[in-house]
C-alpha distance (Angstrom), angle and dihedral (degrees) to the residues before:
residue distance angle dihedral
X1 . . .
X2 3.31 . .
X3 4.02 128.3 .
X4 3.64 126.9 -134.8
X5 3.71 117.7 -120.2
X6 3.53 127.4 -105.0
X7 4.21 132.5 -159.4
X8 3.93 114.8 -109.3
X9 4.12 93.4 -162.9
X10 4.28 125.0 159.9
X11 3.38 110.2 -169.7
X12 4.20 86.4 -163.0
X13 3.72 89.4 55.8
X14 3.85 96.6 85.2
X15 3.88 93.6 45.0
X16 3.79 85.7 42.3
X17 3.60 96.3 58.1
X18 3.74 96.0 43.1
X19 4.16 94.2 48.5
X20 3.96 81.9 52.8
X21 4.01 95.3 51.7
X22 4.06 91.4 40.9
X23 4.24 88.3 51.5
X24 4.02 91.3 39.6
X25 4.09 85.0 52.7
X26 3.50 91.1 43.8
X27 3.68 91.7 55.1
X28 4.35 95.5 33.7
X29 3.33 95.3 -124.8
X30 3.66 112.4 145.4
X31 3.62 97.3 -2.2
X32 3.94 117.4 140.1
X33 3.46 103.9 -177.4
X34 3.55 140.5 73.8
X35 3.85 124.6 -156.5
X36 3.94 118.3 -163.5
X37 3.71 109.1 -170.7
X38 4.02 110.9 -175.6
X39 3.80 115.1 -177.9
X40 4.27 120.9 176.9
X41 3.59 89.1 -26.0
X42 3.81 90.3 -44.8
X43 4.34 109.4 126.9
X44 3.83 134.3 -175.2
X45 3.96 132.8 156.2
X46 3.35 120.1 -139.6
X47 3.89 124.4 -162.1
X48 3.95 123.6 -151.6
X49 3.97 145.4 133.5
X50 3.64 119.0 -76.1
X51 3.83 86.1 -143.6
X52 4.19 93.0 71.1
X53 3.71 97.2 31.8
X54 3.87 88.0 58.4
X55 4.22 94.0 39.3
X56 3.97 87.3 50.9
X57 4.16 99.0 32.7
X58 3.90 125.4 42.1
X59 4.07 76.2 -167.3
X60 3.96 90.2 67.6
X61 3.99 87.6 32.4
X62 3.58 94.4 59.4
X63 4.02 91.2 43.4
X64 3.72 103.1 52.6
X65 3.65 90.1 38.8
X66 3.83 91.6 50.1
X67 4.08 93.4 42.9
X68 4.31 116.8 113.8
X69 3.00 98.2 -151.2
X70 4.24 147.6 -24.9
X71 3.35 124.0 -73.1
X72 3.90 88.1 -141.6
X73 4.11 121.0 -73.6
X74 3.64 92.4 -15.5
X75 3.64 135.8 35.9
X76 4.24 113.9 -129.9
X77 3.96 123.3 -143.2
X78 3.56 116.5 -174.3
X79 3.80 108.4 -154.6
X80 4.23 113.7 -173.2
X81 3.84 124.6 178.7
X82 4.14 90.0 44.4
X83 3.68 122.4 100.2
X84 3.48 124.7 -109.7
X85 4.18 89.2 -124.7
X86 3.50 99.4 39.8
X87 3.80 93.3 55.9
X88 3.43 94.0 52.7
X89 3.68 95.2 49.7
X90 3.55 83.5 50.1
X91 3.82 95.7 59.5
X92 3.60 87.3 44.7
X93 3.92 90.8 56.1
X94 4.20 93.7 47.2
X95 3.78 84.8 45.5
X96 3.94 106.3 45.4
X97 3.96 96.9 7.9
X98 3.41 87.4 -126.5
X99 3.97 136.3 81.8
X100 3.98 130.8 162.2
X101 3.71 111.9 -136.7
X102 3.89 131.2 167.8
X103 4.03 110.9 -101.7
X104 3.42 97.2 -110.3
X105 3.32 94.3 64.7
X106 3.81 99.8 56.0
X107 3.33 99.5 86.1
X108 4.28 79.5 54.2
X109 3.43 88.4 57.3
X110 4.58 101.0 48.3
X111 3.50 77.0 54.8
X112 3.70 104.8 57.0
X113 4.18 93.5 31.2
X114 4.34 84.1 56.0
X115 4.39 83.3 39.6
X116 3.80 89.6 58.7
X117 3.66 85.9 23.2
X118 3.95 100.1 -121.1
X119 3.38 113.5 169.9
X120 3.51 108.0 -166.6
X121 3.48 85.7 46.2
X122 3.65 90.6 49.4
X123 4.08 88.5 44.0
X124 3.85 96.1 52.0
X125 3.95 98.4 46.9
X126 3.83 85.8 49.3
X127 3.33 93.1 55.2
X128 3.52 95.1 47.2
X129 3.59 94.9 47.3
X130 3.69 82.6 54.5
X131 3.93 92.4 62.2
X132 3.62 93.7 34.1
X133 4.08 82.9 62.2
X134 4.00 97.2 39.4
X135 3.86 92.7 49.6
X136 4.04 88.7 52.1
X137 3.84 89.8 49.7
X138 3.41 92.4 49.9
X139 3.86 93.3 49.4
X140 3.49 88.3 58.1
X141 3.48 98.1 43.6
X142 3.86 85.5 60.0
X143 3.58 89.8 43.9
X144 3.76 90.0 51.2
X145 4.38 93.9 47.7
X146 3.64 88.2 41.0
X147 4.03 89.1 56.2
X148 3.82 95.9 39.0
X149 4.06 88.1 48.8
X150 4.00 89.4 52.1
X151 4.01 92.2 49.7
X152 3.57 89.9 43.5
X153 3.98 95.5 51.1
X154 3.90 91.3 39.2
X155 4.37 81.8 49.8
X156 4.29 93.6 43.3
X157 4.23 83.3 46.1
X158 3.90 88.4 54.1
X159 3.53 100.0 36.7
X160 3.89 90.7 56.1
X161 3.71 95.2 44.5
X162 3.95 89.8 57.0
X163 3.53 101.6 61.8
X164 3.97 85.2 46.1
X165 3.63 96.8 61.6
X166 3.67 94.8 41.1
X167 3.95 89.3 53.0
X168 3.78 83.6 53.3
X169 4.43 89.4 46.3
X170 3.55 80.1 56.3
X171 3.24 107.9 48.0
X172 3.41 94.6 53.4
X173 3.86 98.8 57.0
X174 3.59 87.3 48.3
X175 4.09 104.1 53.7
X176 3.76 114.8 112.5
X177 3.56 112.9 -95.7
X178 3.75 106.2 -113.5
X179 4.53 114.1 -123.6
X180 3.44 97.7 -109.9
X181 4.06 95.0 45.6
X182 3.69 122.5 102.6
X183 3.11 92.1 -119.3
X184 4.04 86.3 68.8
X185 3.77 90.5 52.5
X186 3.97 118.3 100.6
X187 3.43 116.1 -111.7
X188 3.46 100.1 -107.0
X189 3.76 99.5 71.1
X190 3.18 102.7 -114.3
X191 4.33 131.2 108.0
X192 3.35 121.4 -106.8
X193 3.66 122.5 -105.9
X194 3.57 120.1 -109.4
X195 3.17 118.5 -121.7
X196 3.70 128.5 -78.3
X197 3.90 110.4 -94.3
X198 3.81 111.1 -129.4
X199 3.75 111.4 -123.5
X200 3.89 111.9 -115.9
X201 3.14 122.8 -116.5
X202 3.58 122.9 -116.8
């Protein structure tokens, strides 16, 4: 009788394996190749395993599988026109698949992942350059309603104190003229009479 098949899975395994390669370069054990990365008279060597340079970067892929022959114990790849930092934050990505760097240096690193054509590098940076762009819009856009709001309360403020003051204009050309006023007078100049006093009667 046969039994059905079940799935042996670790989700740990994959950060496992890549937390045992980072400390194993960290230490140079096992490592069998040697990156020199030179950079306006800036230089640094960088050791590290052929076998995750050429998973994470057809660049490295297409190098080792292209080389003759060794150069002795480890292979050497001289890489110019890449800064000293960036590389190393790149080998820090490929081997953790993380890395911190400032923000003005992401666009620095999209173009060294699509360089040693990474693209999980190239993926991630995209993606934060993405957010980077949306959370600037939407600062503006805030900016923007927060303006337009102000002009329009400053506009609704002005708007209802207009109608106010003419109300008042118009009230005032329209009060009744007290008696005595001059306004009450005839034109001529001159007072009224009074009136005629009715004779009494005996």
């Amino acid at each position: 009788m046969e039994s059905n098949a079940v799935l042996l899975e670790s989700k740990s395994s994959p950060i496992n394996l890549l937390n045992e390669m980072h400390q194993l370069r960290l230490l140079g054990h096992l490592c069998d190749v040697t990156v020199s990365v030179e950079y306006q008279g800036v230089r640094a060597e960088f050791v590290a395993h052929k076998a995750v340079l050429a998973a994470t970067s057809k660049f490295f892929k297409e190098v080792f599988l292209n080389e003759k022959g060794m150069d002795g114990p480890r292979t050497n790849v001289f890489l110019n026109e890449v800064q000293v930092a960036d590389f190393a934050s790149f080998l820090e990505f490929v081997y953790t698949a993380r890395v911190e760097v400032e923000e003005d240096r992401v666009q620095r690193m999209l173009e060294i992942a699509e360089k040693l054509k990474c693209l999980d590098l190239s993926e991630t940076c995209f993606q934060l350059k993405k957010q980077m762009l949306e959370s600037v819009l939407l600062e503006l856009q805030n900016f923007s309603e927060s303006q337009t709001s102000e002009e329009e309360s400053t506009a609704q403020a002005s708007v209802l104190l207009e109608p106010k003051a003419v109300a008042e204009a118009g009230h005032a050309d329209c009060a009744l003229d007290p008696p005595g006023s001059p306004a009450a007078r005839p034109s001529n100049g001159m007072a009224p009479e009074p009136p005629a006093a009715k004779p009494k009667e005996k």
